[in-house]
N, C-alpha and C positions, 0 to 999 in steps of 0.2 A: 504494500500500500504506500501510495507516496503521499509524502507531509504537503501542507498547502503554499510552504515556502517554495519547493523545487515544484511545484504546478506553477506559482509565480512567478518564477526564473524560467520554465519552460516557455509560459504563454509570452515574457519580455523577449524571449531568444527569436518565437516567431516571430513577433510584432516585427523586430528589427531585420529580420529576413523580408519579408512582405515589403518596409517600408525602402529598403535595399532594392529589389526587382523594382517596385516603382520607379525608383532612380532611375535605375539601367535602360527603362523599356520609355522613359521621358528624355534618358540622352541620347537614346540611340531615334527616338522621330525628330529633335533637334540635330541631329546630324545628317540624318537627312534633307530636312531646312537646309542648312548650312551648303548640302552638297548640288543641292537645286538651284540655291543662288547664286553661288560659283561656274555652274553651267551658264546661268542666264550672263551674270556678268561677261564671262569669254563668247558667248556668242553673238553679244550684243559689241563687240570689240575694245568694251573696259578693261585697260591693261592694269593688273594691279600694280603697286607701288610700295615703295620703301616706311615701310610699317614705322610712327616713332612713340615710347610710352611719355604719355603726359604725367610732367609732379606732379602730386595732388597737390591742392590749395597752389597752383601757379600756373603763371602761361608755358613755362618751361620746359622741354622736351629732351627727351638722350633719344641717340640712336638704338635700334633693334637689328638683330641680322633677319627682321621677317619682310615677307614682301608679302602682301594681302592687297584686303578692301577694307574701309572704318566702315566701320556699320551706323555707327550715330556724327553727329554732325562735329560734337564736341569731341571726338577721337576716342572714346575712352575705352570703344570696344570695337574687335577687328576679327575677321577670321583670316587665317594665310592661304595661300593656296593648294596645301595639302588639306584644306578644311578645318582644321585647328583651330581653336576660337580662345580669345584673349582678351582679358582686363588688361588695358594698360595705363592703371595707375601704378605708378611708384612713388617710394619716397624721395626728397633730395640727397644728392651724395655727390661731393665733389669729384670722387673717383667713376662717377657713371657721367659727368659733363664732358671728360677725355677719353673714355674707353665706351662709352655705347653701357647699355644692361642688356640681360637675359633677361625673358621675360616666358613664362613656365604658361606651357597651353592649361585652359578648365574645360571641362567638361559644361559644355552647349546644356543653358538652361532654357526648360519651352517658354519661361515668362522672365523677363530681363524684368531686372531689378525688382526682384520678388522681394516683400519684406522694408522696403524703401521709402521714401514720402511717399503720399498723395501726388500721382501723378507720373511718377519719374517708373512705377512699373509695366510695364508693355508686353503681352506676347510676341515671342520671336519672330511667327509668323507678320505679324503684323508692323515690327520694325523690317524684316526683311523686304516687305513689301513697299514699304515709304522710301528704304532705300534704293530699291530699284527704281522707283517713279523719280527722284530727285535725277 
């Protein structure tokens, strides 16, 4: 017979499994997004460009070695041309003003900036769409 503690610890192990496959099966139709819009951009003849991450809190920018499309106006987020999609916020560092940053792919959310103010969150689908039209 099992104690009501390891039922609890069971039914928290599923939860987190369940809540896990969610993840996987909302990053894998955002990368599909991602790899539609990539399509449309190269057939429409948008050549992508030299990706740069914005400081946060400045107009300031370091080089990336990405070359993509920005997805919003104010740069903050890009996918490259392998599909890859990236926050590029950073910090300041006077060592990333002379040598460029690395900047670490995330896993394609379906609603950008989930969790955020009023306003500033968006379904993927529906930024990828505005950024097509612009």
């Amino acid at each position: 017979m099992t104690s009501w503690r390891e039922e609890r610890r069971q039914a928290a192990v599923e939860h987190a499994a369940a809540l896990e496959r969610k993840k996987d099966a909302e990053t894998a139709q955002a990368r599909t997004l991602l790899t539609s819009f990539i399509a449309t951009m190269k057939e429409r003849g948008v050549e992508p460009e030299p990706l740069r991450a914005q400081v946060v809190g400045s107009s300031a920018s370091y080089r990336t070695n990405l070359t993509g499309w920005y997805l919003r106006r104010n740069r903050s987020l890009a996918v490259d041309v392998d599909g890859n999609f990236y926050i590029l916020g950073v910090p300041a560092s006077l060592k990333a003003r002379v040598a460029g940053v690395h900047v670490e792919p995330s896993d394609p959310p379906l609603v950008v900036g989930q969790g955020a103010r009023d306003g500033e969150s968006m379904p993927l689908a529906e930024l990828l769409r505005l950024r097509l039209e612009s």
